[in-house]
VOBA-1610 file (N, C-alpha, C; in pm, whole numbers, padded with zeros to 5 digits, always signed):
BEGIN
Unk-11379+05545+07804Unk-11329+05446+07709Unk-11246+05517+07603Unk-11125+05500+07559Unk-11044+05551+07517Unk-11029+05491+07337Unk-11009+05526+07242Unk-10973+05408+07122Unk-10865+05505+07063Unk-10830+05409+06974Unk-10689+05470+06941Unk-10710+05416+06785Unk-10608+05478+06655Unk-10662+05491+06574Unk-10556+05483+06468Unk-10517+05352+06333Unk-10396+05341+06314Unk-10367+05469+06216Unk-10248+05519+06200Unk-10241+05615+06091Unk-10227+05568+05985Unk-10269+05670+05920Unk-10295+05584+05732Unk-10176+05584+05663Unk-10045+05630+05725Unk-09922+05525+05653Unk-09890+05406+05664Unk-09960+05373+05810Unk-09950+05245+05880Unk-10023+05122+05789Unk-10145+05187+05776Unk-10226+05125+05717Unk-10155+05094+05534Unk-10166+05201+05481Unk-10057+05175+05331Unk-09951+05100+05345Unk-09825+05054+05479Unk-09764+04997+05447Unk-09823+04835+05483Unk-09917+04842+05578Unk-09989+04704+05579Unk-10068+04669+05442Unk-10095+04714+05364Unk-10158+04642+05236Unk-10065+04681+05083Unk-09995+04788+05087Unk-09914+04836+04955Unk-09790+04684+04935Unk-09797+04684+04830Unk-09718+04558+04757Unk-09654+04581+04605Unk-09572+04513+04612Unk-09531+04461+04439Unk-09499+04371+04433Unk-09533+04331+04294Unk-09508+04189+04249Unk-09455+04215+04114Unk-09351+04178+04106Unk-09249+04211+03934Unk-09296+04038+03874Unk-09362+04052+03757Unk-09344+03879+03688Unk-09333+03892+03597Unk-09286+03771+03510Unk-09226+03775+03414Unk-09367+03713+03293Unk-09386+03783+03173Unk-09458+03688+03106Unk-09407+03603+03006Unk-09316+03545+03003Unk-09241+03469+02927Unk-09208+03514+02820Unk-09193+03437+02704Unk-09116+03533+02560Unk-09239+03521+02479Unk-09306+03378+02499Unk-09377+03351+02367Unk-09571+03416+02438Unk-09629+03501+02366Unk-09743+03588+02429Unk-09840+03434+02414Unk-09906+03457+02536Unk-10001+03339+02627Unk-09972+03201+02648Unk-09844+03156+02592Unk-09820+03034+02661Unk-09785+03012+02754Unk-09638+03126+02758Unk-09561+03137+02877Unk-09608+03162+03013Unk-09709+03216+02989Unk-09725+03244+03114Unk-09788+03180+03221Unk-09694+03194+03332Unk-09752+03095+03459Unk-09853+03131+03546Unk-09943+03023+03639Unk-10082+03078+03677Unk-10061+03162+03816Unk-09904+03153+03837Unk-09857+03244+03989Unk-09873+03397+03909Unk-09790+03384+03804Unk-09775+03539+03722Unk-09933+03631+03683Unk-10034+03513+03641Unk-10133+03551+03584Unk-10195+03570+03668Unk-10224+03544+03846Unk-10292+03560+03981Unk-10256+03738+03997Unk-10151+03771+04003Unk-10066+03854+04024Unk-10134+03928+03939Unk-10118+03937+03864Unk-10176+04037+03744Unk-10332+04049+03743Unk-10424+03956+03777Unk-10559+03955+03776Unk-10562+04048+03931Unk-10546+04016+04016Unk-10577+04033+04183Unk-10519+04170+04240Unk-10426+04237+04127Unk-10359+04367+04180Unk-10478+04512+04144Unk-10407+04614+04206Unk-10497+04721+04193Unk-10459+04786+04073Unk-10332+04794+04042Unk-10264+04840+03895Unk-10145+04782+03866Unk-10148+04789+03675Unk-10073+04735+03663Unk-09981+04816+03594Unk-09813+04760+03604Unk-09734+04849+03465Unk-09688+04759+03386Unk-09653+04815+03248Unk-09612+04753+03161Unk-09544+04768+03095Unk-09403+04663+03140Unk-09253+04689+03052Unk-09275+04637+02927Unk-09378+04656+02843Unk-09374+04580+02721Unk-09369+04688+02583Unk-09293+04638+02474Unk-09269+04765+02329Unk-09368+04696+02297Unk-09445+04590+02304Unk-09502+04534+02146Unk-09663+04557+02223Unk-09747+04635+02101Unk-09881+04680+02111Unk-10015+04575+02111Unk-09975+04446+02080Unk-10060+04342+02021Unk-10016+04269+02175Unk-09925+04289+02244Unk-09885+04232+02422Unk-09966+04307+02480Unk-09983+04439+02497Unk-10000+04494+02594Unk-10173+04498+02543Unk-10258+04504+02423Unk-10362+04462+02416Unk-10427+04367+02503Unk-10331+04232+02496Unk-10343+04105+02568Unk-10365+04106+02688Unk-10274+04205+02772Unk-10232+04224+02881Unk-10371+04253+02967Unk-10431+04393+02896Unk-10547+04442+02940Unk-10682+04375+02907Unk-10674+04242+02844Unk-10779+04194+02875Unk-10801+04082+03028Unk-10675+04079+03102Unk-10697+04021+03237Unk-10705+04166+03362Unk-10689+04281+03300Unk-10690+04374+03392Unk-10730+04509+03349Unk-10816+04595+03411Unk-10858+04707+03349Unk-10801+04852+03387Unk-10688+04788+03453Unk-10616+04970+03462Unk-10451+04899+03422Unk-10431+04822+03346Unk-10285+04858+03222Unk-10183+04981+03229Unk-10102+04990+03312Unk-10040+05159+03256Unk-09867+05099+03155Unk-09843+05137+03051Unk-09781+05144+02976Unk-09645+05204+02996Unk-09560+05208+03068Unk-09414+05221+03099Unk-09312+05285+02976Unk-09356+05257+02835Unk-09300+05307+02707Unk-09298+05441+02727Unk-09383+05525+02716Unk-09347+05680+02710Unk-09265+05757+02785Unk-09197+05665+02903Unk-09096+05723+02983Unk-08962+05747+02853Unk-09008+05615+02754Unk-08864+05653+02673Unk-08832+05791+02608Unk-08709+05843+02570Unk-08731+05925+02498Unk-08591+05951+02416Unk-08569+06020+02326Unk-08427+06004+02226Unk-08316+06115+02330Unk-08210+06035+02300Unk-08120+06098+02349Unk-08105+06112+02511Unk-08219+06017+02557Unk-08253+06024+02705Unk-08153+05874+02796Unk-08104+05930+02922Unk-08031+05784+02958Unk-08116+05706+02955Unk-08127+05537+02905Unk-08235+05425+03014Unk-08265+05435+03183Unk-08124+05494+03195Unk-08094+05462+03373Unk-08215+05538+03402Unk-08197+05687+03355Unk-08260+05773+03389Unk-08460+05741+03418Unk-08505+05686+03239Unk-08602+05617+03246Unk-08661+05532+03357Unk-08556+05437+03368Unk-08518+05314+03469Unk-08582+05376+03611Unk-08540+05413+03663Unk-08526+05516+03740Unk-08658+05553+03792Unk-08745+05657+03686Unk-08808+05685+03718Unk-08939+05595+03698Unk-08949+05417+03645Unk-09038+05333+03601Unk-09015+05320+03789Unk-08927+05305+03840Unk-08883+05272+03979Unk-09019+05378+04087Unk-08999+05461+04051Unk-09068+05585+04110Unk-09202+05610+04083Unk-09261+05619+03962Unk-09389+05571+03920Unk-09495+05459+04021Unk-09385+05365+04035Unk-09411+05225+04070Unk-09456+05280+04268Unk-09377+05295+04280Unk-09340+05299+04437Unk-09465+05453+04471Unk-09492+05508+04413Unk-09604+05594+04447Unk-09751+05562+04460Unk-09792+05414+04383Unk-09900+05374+04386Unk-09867+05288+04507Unk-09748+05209+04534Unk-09744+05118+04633Unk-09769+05180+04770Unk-09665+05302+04791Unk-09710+05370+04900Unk-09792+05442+04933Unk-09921+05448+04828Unk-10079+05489+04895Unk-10091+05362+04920Unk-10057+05249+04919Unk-10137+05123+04981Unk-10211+05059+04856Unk-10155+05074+04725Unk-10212+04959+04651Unk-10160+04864+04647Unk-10197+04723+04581Unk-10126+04642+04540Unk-10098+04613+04358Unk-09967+04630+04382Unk-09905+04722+04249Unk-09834+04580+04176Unk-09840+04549+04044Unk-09811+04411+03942Unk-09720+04476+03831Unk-09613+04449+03846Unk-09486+04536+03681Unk-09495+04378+03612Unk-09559+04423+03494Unk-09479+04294+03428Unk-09392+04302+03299Unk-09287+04198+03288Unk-09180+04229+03198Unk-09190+04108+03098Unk-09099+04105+03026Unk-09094+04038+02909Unk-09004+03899+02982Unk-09009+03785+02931Unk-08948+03686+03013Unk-08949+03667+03154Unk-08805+03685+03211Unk-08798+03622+03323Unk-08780+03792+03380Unk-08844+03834+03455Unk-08814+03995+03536Unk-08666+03999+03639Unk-08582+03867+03629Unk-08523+03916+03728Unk-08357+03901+03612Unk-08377+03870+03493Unk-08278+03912+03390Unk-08231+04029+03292Unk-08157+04055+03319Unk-08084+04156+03247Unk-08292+04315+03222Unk-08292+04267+03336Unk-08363+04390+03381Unk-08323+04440+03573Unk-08290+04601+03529Unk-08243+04659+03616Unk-08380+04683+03737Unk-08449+04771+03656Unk-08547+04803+03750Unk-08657+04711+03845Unk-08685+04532+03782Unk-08779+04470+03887Unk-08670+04437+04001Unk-08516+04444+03984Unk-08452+04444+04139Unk-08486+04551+04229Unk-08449+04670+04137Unk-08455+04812+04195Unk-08618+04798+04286Unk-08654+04818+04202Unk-08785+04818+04290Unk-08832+04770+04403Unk-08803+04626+04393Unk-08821+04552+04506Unk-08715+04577+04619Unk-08587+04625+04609Unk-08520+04670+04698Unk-08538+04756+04756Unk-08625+04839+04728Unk-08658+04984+04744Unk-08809+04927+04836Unk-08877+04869+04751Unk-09002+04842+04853Unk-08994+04815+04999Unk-08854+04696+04999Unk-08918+04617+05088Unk-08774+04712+05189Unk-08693+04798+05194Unk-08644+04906+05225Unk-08762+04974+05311Unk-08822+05012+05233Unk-09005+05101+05304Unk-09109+05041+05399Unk-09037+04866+05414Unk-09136+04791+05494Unk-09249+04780+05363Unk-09262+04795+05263Unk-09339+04744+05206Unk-09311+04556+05134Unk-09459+04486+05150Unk-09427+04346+05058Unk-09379+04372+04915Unk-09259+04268+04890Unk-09240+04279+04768Unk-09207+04159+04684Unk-09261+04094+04579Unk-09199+03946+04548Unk-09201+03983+04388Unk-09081+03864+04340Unk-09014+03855+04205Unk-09103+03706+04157Unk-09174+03708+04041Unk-09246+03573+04014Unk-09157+03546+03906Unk-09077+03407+03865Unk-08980+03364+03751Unk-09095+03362+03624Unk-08991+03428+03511Unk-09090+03357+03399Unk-08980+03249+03272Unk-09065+03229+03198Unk-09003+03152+03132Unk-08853+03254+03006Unk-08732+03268+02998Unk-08658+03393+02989Unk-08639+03326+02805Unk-08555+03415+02754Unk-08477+03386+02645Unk-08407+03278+02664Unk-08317+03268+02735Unk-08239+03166+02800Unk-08278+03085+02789Unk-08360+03062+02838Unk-08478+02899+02863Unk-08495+02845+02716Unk-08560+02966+02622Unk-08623+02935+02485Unk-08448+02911+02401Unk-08368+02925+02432Unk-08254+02968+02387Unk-08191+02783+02336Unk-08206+02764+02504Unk-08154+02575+02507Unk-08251+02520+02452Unk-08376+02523+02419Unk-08428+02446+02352Unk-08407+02468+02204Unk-08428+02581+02151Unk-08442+02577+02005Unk-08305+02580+01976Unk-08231+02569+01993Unk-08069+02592+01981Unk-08017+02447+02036Unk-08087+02322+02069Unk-08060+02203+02151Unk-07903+02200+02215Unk-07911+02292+02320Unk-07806+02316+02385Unk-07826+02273+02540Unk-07735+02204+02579Unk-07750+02151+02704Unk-07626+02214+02806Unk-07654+02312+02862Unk-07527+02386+02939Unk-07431+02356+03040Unk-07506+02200+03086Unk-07456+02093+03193Unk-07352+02025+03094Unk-07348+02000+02975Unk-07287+01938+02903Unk-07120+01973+02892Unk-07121+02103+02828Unk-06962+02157+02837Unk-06942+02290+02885Unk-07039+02359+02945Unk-07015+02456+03066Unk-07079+02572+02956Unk-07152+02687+03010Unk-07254+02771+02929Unk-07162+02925+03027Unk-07104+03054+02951Unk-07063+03122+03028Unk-07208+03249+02972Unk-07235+03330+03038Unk-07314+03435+02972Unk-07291+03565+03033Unk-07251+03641+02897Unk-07218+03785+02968Unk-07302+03906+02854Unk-07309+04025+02925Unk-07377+04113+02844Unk-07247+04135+02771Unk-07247+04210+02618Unk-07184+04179+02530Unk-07033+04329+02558Unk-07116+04419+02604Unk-07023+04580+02678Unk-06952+04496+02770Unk-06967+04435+02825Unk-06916+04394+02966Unk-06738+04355+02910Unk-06747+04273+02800Unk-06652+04218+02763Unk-06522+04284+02714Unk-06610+04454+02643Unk-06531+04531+02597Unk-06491+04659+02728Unk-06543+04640+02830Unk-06547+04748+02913Unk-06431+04642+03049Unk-06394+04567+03083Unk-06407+04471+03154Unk-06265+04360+03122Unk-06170+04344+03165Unk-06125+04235+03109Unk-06172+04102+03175Unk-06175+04030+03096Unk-06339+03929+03129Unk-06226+03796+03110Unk-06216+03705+03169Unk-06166+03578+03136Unk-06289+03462+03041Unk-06233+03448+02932Unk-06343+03323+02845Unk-06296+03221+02867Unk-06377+03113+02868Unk-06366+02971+02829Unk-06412+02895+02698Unk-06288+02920+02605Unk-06345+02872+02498Unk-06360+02746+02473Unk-06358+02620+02539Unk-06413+02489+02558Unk-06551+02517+02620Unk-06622+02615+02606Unk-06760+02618+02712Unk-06840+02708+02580Unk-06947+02681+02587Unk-07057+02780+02538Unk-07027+02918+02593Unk-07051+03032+02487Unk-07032+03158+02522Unk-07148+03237+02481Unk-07239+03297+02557Unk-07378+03370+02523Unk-07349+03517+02536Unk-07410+03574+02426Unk-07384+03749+02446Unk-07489+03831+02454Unk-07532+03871+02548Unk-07626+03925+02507Unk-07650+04115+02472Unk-07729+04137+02412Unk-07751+04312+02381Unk-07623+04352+02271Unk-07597+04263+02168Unk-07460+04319+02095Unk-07508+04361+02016Unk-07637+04391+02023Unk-07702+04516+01893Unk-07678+04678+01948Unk-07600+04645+02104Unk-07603+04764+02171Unk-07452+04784+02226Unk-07364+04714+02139Unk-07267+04669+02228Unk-07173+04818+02243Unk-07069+04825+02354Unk-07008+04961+02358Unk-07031+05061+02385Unk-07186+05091+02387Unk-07268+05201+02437Unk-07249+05250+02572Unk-07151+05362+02603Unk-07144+05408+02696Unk-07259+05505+02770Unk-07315+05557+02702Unk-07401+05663+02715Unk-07566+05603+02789Unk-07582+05491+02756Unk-07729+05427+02783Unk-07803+05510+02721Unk-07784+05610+02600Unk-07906+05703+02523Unk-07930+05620+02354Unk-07813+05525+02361Unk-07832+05454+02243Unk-07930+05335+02198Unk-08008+05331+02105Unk-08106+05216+02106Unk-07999+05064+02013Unk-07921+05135+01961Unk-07798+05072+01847Unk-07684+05139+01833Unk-07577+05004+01866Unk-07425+05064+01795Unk-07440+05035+01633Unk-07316+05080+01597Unk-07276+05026+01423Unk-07178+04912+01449Unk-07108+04872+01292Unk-07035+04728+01287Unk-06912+04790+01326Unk-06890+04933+01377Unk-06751+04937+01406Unk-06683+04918+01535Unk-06829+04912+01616Unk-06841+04854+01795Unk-06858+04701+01779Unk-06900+04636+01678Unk-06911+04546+01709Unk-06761+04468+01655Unk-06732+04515+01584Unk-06554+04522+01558Unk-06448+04513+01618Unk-06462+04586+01710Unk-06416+04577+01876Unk-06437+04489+01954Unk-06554+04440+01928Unk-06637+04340+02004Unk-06526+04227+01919Unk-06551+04152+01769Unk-06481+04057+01728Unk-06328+04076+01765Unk-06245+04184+01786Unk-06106+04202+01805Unk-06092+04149+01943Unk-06188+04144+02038Unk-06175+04103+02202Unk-06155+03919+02167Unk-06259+03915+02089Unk-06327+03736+02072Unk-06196+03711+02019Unk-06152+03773+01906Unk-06061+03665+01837Unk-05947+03598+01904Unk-05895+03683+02016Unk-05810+03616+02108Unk-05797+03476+02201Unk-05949+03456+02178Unk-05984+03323+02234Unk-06048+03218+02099Unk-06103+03292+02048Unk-06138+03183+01904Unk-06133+03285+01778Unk-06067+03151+01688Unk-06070+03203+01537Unk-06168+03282+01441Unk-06116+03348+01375Unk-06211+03424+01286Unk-06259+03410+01205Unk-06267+03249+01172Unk-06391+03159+01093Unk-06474+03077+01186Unk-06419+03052+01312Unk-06549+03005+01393Unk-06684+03059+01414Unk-06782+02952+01366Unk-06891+02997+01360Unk-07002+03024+01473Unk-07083+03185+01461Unk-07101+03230+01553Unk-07298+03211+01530Unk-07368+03173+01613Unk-07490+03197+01584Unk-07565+03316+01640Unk-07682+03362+01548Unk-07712+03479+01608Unk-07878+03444+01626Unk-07933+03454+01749Unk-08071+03410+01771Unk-08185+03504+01826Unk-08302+03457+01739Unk-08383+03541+01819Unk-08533+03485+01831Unk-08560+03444+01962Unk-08652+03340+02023Unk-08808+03421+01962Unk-08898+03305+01920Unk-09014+03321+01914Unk-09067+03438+01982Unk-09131+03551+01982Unk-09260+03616+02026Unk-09398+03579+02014Unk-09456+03541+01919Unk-09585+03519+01906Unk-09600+03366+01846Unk-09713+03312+01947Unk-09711+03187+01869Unk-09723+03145+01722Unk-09739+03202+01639Unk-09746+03220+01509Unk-09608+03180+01453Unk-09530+03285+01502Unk-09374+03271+01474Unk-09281+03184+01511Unk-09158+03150+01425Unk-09057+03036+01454Unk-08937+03117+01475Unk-08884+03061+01562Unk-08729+03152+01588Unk-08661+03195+01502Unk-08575+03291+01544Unk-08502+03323+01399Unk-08337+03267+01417Unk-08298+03207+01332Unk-08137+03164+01360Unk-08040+03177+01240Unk-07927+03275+01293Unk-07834+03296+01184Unk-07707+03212+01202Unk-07673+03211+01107Unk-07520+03164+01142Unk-07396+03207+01081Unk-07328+03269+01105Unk-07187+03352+01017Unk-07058+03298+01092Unk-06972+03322+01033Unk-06799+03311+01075Unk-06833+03427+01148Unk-06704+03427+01273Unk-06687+03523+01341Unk-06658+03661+01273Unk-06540+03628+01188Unk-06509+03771+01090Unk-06601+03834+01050Unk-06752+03790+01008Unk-06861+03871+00951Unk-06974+03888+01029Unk-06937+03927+01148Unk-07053+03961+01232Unk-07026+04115+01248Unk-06893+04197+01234Unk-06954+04335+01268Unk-07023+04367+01086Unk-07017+04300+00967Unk-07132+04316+00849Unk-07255+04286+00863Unk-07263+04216+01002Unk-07433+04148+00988Unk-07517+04223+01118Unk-07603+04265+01041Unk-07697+04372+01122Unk-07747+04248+01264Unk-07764+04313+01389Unk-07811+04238+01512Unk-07844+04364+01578Unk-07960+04273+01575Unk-08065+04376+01702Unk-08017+04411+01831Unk-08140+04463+01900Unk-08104+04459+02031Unk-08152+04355+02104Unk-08252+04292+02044Unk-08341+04176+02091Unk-08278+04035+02021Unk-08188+04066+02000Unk-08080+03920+01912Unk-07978+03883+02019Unk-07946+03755+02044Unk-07852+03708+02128Unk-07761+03636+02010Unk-07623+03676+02055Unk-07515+03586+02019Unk-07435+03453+02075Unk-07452+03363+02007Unk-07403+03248+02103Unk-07258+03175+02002Unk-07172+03176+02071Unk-07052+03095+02020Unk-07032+02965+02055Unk-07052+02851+01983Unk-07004+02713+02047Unk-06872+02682+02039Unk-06857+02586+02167Unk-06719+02562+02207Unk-06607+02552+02097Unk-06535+02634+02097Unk-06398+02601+02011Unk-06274+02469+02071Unk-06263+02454+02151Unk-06215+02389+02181Unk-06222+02250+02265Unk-06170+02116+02327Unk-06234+02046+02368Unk-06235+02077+02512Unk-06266+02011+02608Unk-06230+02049+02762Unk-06098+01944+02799Unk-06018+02006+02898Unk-05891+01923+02877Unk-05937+01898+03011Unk-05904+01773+03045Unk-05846+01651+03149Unk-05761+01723+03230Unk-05788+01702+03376Unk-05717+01755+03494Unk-05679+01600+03531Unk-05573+01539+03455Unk-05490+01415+03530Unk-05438+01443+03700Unk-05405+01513+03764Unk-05353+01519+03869Unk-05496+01504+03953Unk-05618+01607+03957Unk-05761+01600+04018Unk-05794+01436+03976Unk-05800+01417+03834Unk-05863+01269+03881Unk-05800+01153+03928Unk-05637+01171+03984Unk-05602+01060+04022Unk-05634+01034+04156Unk-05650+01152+04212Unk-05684+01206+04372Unk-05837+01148+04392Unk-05899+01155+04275Unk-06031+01147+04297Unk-06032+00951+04309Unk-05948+00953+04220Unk-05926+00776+04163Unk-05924+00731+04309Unk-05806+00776+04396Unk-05756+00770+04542Unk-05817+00729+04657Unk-05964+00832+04619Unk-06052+00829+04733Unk-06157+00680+04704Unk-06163+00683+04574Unk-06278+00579+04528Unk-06214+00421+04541Unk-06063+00428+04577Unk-06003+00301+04599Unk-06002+00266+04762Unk-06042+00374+04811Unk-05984+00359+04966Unk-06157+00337+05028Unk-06243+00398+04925Unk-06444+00367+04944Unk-06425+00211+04933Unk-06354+00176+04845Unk-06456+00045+04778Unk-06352-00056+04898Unk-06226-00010+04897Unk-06217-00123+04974Unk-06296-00114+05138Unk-06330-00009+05225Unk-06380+00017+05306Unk-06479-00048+05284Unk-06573-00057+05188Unk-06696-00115+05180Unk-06677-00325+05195Unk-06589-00309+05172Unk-06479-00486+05111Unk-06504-00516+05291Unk-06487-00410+05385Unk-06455-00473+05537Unk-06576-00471+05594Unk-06657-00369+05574Unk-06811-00377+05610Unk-06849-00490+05667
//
């Protein structure tokens, strides 16, 4: 009688996993009971979180917490960091744990590494899934009563614009995000000054004026707290200090113009429906 016997990579890639979720912005509301399964049911967890009173929280649904912060360091790339949160990650997965990253909001926004990762996993034949959380974005249209179906919502990281020649729509909502970081070539910067963001207003002004007013937001963290919302003329935003955790949003300068030629065509079709319906 012969038996045969699986090898134990075989076995690690049959049970090793990740699951990237998001815990929303605001600590214990946001979070959903797919995200919070995930986080209870894994073998370890990491944690993309800066704030110490989160990651407290964190470890009371799980007792091995590992903390992702000390990868940072001054003068160090993010990528680099990035990188190696990627690698960290993928070493517990491929002994065959089942491995939980969780991030701030939604994990699959303007975060590099819960893609990375999961591309990389499931590359290895390992399981890998992205759980949505509730993002800035989300908290953004509500406290800001902005409806993006309304006159069109464009959103770009705020470098992109200065690195990039970017087409705007200034009849549409314009969202910026990271312009506490804007221009930063290096990824070793935690903050530019008002003279990047200067650059930044010299791009904008070409599409809207330099008294149009620009809001600067920054969504609830703790239920305790109420959003924070500024509002300045465009001209005085490289004077006004913005985080890195501050989003800039510009409302429409202009109205949306009428495509007369599209809606007569459209008119066209709806005359040639109704009478079709007339022969029925």
């Amino acid at each position: 009688m012969s038996t045969t016997s699986t090898p134990a990579a075989t076995i690690a890639k049959q049970r090793g996993s990740i699951a990237c979720v998001g815990l929303g912005m605001t600590l214990g509301s946001h979070l959903g009971p797919l995200a919070r399964s995930h986080i209870e049911q894994s073998d370890v967890v990491f944690a993309a979180l800066s704030d110490g009173i989160v990651e407290m929280w964190l470890e009371s649904m799980h007792a091995d917490v590992r903390s992702l912060q000390p990868y940072y360091g001054e003068g160090k790339s993010r990528l680099v960091t990035y990188r190696e949160w990627v690698e960290v990650m993928m070493v517990e997965v491929r002994a065959g744990r089942k491995v939980c990253a969780v991030f701030y909001g939604h994990p699959g926004i303007f975060a590099w590494t819960p893609h990375e990762v999961i591309k990389v996993a499931r590359a290895e034949g390992f399981r890998a899934h992205m759980e949505p959380g509730i993002s800035a974005e989300d908290c953004l249209y509500a406290d800001l009563g902005i409806d993006p179906g309304r006159q069109g919502c464009q959103h770009y990281e705020a470098s992109q614009l200065l690195f990039c020649q970017t087409p705007l729509n200034p009849a549409a909502y314009l969202v910026l995000w990271q312009v506490g970081l804007v221009g930063d070539r290096s990824l070793k910067r935690f903050a530019t000054g008002p003279e990047y963001r200067q650059v930044l207003v010299d791009v904008l002004e070409k599409d809207y004026p330099l008294e149009h007013e620009v809001v600067i937001y920054r969504g609830a963290t703790l239920p305790i707290q109420q959003p924070r919302i500024r509002r300045v003329a465009l001209r005085d935003l490289p004077a006004t200090d913005v985080t890195a955790e501050e989003t800039v949003i510009l409302p429409p300068a202009s109205a949306l113009r009428p495509n007369p030629v599209v809606r007569e065509r459209l008119a066209e079709l709806d005359r040639a429906w109704a009478a079709m319906m007339q022969t029925s």
